[in-house]
C-alpha positions in Angstrom: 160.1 -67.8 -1.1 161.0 -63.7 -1.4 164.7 -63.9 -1.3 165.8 -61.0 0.0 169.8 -60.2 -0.4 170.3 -63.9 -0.3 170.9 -65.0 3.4 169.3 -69.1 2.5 172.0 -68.9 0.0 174.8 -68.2 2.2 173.5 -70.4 5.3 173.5 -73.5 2.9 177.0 -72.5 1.5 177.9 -72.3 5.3 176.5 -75.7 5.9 178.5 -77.4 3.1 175.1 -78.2 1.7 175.5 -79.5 -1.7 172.5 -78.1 -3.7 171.9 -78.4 -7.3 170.4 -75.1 -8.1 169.3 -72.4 -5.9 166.3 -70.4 -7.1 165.8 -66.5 -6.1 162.7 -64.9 -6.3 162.9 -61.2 -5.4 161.7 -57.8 -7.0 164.0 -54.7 -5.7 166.8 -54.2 -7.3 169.0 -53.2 -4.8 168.5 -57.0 -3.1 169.3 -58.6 -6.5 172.0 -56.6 -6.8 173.6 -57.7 -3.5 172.6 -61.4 -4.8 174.5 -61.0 -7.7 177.5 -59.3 -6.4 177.7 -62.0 -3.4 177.1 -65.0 -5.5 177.7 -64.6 -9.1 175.6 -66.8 -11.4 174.9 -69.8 -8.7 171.7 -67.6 -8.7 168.9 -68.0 -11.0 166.4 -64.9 -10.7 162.8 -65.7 -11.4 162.2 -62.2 -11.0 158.5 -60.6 -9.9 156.3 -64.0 -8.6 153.1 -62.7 -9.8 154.9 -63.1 -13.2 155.8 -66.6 -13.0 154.5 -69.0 -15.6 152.6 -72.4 -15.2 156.2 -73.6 -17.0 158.4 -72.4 -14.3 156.3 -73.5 -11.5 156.2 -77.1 -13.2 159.9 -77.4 -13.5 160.5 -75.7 -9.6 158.0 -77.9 -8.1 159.5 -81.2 -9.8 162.3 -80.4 -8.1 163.1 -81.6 -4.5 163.2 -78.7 -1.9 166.5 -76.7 -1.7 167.8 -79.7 -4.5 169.2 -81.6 -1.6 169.1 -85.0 -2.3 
């Protein structure tokens, strides 16, 4: 769930995996930062997860896992 600097990312760009949205849900700056710089806006930040709304966590959940199909 905590992202980190984005190693899932990279692991399923490794595999080939073709996902249709990759979610990142980290606080320090630093990580996001190495996110951003290492994968550009493939990323969408949900920022702090005490912050997320019942909104968000409908539309993730709908989802299937990873976006794999």
């Amino acid at each position: 769930m905590f992202d980190g600097i984005g190693t899932a990312k990279v692991v399923i760009d490794n595999l080939n995996l073709d996902i249709d949205v990759y979610y990142s849900v980290e606080i320090e700056e630093d990580a996001i930062q190495v996110v951003d710089l290492n994968h550009g806006d493939s990323v969408i930040h949900l920022g702090d997860i005490r912050s997320l709304t019942e909104e968000k966590v409908c539309i993730i959940k709908s989802l299937k896992l990873l976006g794999l199909v």
